[in-house]
Rosetta silent file (secondary structure, phi, psi, omega in degrees, C-alpha in Angstrom):
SEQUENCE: XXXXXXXXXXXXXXXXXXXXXXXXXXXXXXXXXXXXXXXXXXXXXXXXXXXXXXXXXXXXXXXXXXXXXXXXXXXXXXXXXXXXXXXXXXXXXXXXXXXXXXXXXXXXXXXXXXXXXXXXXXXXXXXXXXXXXXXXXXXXXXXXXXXXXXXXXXXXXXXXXXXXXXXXXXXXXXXXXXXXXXXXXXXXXXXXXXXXXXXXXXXXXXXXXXXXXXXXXXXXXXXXXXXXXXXXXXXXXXXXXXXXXXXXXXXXXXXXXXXXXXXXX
SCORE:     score description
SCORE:     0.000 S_00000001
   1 L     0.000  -43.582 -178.047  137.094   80.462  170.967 S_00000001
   2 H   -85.251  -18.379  160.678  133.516   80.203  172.478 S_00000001
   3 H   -24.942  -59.199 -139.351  133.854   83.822  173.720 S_00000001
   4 H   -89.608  -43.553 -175.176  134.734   85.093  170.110 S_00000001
   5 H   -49.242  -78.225 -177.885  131.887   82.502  169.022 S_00000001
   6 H   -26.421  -61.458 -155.316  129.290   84.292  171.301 S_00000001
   7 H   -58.274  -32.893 -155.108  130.305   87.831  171.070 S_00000001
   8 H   -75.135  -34.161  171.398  129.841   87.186  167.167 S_00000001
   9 H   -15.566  -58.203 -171.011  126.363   86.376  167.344 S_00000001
  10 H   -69.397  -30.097 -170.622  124.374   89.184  167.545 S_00000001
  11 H   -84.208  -27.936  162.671  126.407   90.420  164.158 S_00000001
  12 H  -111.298  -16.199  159.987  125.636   87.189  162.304 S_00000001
  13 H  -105.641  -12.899  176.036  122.745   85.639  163.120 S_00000001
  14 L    93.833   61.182  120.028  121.026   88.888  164.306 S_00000001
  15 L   -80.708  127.342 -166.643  120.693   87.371  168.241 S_00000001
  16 L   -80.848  -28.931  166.477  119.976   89.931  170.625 S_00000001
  17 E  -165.322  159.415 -174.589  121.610   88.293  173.733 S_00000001
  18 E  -122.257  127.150  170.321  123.368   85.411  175.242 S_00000001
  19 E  -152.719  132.269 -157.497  124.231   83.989  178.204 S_00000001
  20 E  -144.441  123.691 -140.473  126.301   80.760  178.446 S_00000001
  21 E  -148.689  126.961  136.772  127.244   79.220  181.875 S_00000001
  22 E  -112.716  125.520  177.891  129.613   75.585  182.191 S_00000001
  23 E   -97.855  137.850  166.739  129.827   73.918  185.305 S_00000001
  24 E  -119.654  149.246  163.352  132.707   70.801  185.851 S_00000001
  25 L    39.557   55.323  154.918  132.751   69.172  189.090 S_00000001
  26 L    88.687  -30.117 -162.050  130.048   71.174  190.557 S_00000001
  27 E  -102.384 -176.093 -164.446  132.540   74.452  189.856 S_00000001
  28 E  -131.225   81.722 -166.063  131.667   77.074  187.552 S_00000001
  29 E  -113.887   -7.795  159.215  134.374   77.330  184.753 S_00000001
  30 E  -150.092  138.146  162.410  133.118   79.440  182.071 S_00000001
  31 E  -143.255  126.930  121.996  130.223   82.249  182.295 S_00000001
  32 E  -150.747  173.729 -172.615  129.545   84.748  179.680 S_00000001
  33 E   -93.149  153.155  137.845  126.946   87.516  178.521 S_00000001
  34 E  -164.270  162.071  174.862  126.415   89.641  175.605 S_00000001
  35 E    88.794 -154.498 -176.033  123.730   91.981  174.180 S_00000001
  36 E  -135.963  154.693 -140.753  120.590   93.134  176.090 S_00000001
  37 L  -107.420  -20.567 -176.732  118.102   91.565  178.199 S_00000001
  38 L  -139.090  158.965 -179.560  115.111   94.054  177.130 S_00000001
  39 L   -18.236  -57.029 -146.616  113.118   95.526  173.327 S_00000001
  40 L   -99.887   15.826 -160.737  114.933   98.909  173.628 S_00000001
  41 L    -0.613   71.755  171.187  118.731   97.505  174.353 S_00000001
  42 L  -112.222    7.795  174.835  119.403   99.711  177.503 S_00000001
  43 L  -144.717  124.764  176.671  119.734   97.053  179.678 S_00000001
  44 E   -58.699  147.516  176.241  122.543   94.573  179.649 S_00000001
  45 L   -51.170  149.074 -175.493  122.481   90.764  179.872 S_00000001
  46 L  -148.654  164.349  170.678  122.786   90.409  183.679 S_00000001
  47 L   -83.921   -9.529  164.960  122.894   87.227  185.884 S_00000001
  48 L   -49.681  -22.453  179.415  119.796   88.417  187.447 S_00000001
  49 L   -55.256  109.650 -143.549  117.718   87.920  184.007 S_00000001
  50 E  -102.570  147.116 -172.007  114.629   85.560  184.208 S_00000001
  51 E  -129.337  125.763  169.202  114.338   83.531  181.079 S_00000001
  52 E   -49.416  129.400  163.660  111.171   81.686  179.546 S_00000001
  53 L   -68.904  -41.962 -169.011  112.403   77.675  180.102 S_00000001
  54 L    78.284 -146.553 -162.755  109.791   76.404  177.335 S_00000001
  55 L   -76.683  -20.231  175.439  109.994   73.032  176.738 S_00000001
  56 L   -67.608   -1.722  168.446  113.149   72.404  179.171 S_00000001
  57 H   -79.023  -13.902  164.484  110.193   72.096  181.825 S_00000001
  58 H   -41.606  -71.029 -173.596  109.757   68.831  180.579 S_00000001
  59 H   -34.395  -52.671  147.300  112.937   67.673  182.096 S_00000001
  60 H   -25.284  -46.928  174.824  111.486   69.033  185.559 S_00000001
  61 H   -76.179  -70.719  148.306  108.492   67.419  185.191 S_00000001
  62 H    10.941  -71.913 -177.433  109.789   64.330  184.452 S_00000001
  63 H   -58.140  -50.728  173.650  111.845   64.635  187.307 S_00000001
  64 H   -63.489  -17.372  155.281  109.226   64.967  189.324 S_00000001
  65 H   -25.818  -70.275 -171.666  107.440   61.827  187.964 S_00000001
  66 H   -67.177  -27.988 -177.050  110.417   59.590  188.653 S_00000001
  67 H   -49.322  -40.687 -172.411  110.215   61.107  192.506 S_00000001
  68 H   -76.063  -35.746 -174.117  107.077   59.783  192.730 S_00000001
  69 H   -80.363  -25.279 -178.952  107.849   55.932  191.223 S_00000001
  70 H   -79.838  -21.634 -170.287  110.755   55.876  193.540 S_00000001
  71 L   -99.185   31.699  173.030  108.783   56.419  196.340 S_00000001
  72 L    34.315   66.333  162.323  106.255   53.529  194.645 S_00000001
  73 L   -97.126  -36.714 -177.137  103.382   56.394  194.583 S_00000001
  74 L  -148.717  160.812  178.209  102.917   55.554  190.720 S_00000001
  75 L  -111.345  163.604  178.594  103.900   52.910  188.314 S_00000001
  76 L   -88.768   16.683  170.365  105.696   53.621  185.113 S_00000001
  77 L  -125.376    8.959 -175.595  102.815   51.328  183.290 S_00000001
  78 L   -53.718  137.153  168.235   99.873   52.804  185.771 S_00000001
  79 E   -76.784  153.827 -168.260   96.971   53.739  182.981 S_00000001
  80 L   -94.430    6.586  171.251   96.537   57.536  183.705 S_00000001
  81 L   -91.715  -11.286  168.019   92.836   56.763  184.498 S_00000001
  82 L   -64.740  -71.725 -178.480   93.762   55.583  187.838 S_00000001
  83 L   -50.482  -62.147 -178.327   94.790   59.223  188.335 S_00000001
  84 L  -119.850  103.783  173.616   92.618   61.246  185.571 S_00000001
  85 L   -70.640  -34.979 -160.287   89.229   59.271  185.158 S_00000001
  86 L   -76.532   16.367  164.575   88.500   61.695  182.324 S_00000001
  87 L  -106.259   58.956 -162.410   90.519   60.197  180.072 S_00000001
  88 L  -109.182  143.921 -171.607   88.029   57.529  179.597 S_00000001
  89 L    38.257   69.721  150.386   86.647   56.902  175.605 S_00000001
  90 L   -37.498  155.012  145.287   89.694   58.207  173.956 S_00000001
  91 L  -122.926  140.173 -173.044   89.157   59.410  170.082 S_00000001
  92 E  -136.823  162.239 -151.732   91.608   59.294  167.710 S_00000001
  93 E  -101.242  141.415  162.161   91.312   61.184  164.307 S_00000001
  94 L   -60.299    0.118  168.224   91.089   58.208  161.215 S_00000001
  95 L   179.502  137.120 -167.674   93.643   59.983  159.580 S_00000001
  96 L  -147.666  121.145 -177.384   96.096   62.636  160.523 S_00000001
  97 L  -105.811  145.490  163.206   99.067   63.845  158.458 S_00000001
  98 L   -88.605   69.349 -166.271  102.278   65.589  159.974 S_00000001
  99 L  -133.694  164.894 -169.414  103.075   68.125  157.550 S_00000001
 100 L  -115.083  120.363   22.404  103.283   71.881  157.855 S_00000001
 101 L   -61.356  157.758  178.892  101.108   74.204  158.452 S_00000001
 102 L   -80.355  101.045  161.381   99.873   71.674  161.289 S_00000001
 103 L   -73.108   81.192  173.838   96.091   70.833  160.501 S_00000001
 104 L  -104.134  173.873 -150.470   95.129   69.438  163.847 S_00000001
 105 L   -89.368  144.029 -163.612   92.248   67.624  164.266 S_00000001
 106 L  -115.261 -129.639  160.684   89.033   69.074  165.768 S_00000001
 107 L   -84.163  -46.464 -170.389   85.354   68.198  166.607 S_00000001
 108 L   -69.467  -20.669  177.806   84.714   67.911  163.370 S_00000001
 109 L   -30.133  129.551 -154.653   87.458   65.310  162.554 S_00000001
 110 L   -80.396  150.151 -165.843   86.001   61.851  161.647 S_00000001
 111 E  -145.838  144.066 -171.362   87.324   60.115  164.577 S_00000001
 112 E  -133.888  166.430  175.584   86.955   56.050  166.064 S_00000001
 113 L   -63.847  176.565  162.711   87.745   54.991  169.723 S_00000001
 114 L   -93.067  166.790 -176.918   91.122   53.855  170.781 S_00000001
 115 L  -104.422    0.059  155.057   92.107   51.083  170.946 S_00000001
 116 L  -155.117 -162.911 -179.773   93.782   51.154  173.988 S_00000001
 117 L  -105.976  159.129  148.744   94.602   53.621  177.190 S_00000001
 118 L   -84.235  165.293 -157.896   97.377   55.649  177.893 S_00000001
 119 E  -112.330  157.794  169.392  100.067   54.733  180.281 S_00000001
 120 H   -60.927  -65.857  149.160  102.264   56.847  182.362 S_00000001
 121 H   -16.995  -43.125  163.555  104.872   55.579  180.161 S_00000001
 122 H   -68.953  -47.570  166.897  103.562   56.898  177.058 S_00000001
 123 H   -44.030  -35.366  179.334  103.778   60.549  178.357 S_00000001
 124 H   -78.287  -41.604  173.750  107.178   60.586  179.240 S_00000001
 125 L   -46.717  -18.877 -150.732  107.685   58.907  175.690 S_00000001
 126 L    49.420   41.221  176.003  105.867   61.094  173.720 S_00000001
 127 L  -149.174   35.136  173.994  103.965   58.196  172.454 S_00000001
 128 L   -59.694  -42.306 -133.826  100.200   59.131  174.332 S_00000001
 129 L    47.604   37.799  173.257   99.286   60.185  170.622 S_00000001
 130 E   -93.469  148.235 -178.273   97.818   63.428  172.288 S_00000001
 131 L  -108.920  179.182 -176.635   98.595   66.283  170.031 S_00000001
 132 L   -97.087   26.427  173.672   99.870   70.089  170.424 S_00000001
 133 L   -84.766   65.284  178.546   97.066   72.106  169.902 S_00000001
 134 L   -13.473  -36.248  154.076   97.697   74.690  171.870 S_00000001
 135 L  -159.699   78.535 -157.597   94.539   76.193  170.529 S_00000001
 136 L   -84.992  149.650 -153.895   92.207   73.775  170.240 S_00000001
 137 H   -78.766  -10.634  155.003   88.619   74.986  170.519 S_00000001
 138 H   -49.635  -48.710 -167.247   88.165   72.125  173.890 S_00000001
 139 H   -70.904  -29.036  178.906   90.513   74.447  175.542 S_00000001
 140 H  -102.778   -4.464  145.615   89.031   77.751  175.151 S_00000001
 141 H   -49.590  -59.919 -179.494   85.770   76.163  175.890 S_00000001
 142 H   -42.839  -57.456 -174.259   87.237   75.090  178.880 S_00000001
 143 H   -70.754  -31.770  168.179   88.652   78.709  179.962 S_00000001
 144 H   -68.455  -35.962 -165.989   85.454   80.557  178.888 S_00000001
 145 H   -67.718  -44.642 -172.540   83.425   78.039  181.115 S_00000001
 146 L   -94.092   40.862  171.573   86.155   78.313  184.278 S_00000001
 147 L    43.988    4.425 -160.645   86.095   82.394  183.734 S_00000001
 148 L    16.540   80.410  167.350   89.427   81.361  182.783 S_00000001
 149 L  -131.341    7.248 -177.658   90.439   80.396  186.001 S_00000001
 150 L   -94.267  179.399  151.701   90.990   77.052  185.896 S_00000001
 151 L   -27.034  132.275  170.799   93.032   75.084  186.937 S_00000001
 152 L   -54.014  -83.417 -162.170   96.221   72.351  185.793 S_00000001
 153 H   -54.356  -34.202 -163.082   94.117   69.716  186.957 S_00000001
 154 H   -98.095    8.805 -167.513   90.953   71.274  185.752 S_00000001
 155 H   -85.865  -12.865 -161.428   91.955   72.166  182.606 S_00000001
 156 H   -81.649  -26.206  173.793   92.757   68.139  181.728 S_00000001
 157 H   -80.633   -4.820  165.509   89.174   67.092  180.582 S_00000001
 158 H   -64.799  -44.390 -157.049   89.549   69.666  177.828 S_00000001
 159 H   -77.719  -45.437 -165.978   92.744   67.909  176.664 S_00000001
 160 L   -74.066  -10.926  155.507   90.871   64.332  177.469 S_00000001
 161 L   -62.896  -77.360 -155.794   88.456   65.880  174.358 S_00000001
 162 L   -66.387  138.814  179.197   90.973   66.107  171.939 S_00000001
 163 L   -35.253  133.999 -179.935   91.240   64.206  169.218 S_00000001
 164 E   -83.735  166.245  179.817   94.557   61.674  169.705 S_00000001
 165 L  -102.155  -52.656  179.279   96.721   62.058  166.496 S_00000001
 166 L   -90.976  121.921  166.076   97.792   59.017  166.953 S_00000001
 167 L   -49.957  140.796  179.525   96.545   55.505  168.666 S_00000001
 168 L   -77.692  149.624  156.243   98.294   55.409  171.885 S_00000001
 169 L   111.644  -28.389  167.422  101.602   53.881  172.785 S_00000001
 170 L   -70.635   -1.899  164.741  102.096   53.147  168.639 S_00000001
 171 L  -146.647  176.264  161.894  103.607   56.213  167.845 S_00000001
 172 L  -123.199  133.811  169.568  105.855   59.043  168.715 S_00000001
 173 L  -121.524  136.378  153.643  104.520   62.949  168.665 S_00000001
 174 L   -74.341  115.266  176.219  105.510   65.829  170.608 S_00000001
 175 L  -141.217 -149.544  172.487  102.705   66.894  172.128 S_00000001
 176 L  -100.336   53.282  155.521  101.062   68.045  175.811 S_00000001
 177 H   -61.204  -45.409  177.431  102.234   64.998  177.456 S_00000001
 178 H   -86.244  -10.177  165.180  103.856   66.554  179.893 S_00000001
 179 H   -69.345  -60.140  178.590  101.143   68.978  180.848 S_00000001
 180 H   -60.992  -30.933  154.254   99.237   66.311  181.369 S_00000001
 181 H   -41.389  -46.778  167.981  101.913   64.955  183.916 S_00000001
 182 H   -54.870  -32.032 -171.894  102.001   67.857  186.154 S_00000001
 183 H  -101.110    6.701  131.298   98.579   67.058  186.506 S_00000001
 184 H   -35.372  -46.147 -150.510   99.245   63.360  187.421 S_00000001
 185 H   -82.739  -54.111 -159.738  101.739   65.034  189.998 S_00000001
 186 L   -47.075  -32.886 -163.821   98.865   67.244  191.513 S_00000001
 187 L   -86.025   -8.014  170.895   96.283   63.951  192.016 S_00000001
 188 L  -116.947 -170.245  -63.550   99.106   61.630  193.652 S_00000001
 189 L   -67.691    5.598  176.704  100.470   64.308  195.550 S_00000001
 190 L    59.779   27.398  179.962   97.684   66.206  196.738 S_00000001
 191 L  -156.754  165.809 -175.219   99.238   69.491  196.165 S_00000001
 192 L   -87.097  151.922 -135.218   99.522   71.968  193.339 S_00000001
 193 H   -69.092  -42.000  177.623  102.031   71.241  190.563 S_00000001
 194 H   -57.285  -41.492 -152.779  104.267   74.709  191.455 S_00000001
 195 H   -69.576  -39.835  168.666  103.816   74.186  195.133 S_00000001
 196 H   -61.003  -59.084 -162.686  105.807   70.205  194.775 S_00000001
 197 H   -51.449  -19.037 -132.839  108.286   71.213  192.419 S_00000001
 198 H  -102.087  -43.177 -143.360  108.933   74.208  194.805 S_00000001
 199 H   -70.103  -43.160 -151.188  108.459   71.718  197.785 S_00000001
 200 H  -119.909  -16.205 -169.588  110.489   68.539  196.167 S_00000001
 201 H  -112.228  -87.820 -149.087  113.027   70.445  193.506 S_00000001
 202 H   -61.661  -50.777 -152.490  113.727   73.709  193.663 S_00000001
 203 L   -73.105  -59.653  137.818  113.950   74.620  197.890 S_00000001
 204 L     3.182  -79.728  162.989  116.200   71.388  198.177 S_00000001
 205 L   -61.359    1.237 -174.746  118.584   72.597  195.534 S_00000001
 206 L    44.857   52.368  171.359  118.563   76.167  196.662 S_00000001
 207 L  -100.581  108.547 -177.355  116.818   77.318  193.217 S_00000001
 208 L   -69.534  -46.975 -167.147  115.546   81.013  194.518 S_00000001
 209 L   -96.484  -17.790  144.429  113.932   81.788  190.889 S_00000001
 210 L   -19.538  103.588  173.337  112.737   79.130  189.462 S_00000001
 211 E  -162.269  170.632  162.131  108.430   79.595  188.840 S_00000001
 212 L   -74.920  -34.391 -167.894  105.628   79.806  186.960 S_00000001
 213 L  -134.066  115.383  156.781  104.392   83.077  187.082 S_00000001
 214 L   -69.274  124.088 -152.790  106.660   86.531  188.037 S_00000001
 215 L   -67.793 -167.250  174.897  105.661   88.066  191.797 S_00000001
 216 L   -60.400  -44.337  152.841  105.620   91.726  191.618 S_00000001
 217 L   -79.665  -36.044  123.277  109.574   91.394  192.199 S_00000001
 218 L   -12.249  -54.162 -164.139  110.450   89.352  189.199 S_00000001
 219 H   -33.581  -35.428 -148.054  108.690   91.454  186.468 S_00000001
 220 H   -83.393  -49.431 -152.412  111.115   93.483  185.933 S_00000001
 221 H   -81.663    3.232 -151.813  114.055   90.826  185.772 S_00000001
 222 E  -100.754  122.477 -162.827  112.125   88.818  182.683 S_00000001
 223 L   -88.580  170.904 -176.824  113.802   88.900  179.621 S_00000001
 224 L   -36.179  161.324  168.895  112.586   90.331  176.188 S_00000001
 225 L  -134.518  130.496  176.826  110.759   87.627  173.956 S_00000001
 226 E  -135.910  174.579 -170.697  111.250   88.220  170.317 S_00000001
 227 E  -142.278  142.779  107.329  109.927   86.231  166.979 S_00000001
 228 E    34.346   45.308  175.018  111.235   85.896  164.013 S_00000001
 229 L   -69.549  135.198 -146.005  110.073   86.551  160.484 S_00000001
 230 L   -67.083  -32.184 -155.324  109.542   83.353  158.535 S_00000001
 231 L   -98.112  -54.761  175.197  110.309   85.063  155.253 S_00000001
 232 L  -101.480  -18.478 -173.702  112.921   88.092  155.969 S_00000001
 233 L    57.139   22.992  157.424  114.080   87.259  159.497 S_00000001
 234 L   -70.547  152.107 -151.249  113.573   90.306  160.911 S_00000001
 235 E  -110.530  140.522  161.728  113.541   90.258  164.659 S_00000001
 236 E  -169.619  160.363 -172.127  110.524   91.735  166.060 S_00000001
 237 E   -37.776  143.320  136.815  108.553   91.948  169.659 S_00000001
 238 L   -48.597  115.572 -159.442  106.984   88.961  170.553 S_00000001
 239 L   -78.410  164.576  179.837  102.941   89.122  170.472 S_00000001
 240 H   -46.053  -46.076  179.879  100.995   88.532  173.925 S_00000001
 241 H   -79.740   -3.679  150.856   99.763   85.640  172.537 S_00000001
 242 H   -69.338  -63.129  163.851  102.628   84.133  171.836 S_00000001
 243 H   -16.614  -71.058 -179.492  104.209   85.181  174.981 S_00000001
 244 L  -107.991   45.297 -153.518  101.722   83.139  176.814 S_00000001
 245 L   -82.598  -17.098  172.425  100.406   80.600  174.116 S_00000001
 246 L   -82.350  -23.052 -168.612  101.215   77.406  177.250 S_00000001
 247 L   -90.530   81.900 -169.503   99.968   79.469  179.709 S_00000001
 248 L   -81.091   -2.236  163.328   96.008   79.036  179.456 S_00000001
 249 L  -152.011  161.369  173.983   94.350   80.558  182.358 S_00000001
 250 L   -64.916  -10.505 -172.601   96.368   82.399  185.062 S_00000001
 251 L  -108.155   -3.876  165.245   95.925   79.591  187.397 S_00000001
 252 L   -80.084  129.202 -175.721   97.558   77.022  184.741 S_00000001
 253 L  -108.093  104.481  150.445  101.136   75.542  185.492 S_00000001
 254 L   -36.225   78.148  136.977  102.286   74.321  182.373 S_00000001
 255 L    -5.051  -45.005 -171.440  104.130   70.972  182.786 S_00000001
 256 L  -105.579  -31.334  173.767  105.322   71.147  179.306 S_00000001
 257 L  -150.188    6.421 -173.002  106.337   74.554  178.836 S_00000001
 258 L   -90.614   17.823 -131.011  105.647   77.016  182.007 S_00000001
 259 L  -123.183  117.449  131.665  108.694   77.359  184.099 S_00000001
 260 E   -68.411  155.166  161.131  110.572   80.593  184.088 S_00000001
 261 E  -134.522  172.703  151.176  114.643   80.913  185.528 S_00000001
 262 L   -88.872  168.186  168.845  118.143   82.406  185.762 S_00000001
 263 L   -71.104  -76.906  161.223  120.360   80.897  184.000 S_00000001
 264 L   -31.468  -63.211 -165.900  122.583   80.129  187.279 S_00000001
 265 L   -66.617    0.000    0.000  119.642   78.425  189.075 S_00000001
């Protein structure tokens, strides 16, 4: 039945490929593919195929979080200013609605202090009241200033600009919580957020493919990205700027969303 489910895919929802892997006990008791792995569908789903994770890089990060609390490095109620002073005189917008399109709030937004800090705790919650603006005009200050080159850690007083949506710990938004975590990871562990995960995760589990960025061998293996139209739902390329809308300088490891994989790994 989930075979027949899969293979049907591509003919009723229009999805270009699949690949669906359950492990029991550790064993490996159902894998399959269908469709094609690249734009021009000449090349088959393979297990070799590197996949954007997105947002399942939370769970990673995360993980690495709790590594750190077991080995009483961080607390889960530590204010994140022990770690990141610049998130010192929060702002929070007086009034912020969640409705769609997403208005988020900017310099000009009328904005008061918070009324408290965030917590380590709130990030994993989703309840910092930092918001998802992915391209908020702090951030591309930030990358025109750094030659856009900076850094996970150096990229966090741009984020420490933006307007909170929310006062913190009072509400919950999905936002760049977890971005800011990776960069939590880098300042108690003294190393950069790929090289621990690589260090403390991946080499430990014997995850080969797991990264942020595809070497010169990987390119190849990365599969198609495609979007959507809102109105007809035609399938078309994904633009560059979508492609890379977490990834904000070449030297940023996205926390929240930057982790390419196999499927296997």
């Amino acid at each position: 039945k989930l075979k027949s489910f899969q293979d049907s895919l591509q003919e009723t929802y229009h999805i270009p490929a699949t690949d669906c892997q359950i492990t029991w006990n550790h064993k490996i008791v159902y894998r399959h593919m269908t469709g094609h792995s690249d734009l021009a569908g000449s090349r088959s789903v393979s297990q070799q195929d590197l996949y954007r994770l997105y947002s399942a890089t939370k769970v990673i990060t995360s993980t690495a979080v709790l590594q750190l609390m077991e080995q009483n490095r961080l607390d889960l109620y530590d204010d994140i200013r022990k770690y990141l002073p610049e998130f010192t005189n929060l702002r929070v917008a007086d009034r912020f609605d969640m409705r769609f399109p997403i208005q988020w709030p900017d310099e000009k937004t009328p904005c008061h202090l918070a009324h408290s800090n965030i917590r380590l705790i709130d990030l994993l919650s989703m309840t910092a009241g930092l918001s998802y603006d992915t391209q908020s005009p702090f951030l591309a200050e930030r990358k025109r200033g750094s030659g856009n080159q900076a850094t996970t850690r150096e990229m966090m007083s741009a984020i420490a600009q933006m307007p909170l949506i929310y006062e913190p710990g009072t509400r919950w938004g999905y936002s760049l919580a977890h971005d800011v975590l990776a960069a939590v990871v880098e300042a108690v562990s003294g190393m950069r957020f790929g090289q621990y995960l690589h260090e403390n995760i991946f080499s430990p589990l014997g995850l080969r493919d797991f990264t942020f960025l595809p070497d010169k061998r990987q390119e190849g293996r990365l599969s198609a990205l495609y979007a959507a139209d809102f109105h007809t739902g035609e399938l078309k390329p994904a633009s560059p700027e979508m492609a890379s809308s977490f990834q904000f300088t070449p030297n940023y490891e996205s926390g929240g969303a930057g982790l390419i994989g196999t499927v296997s790994d």
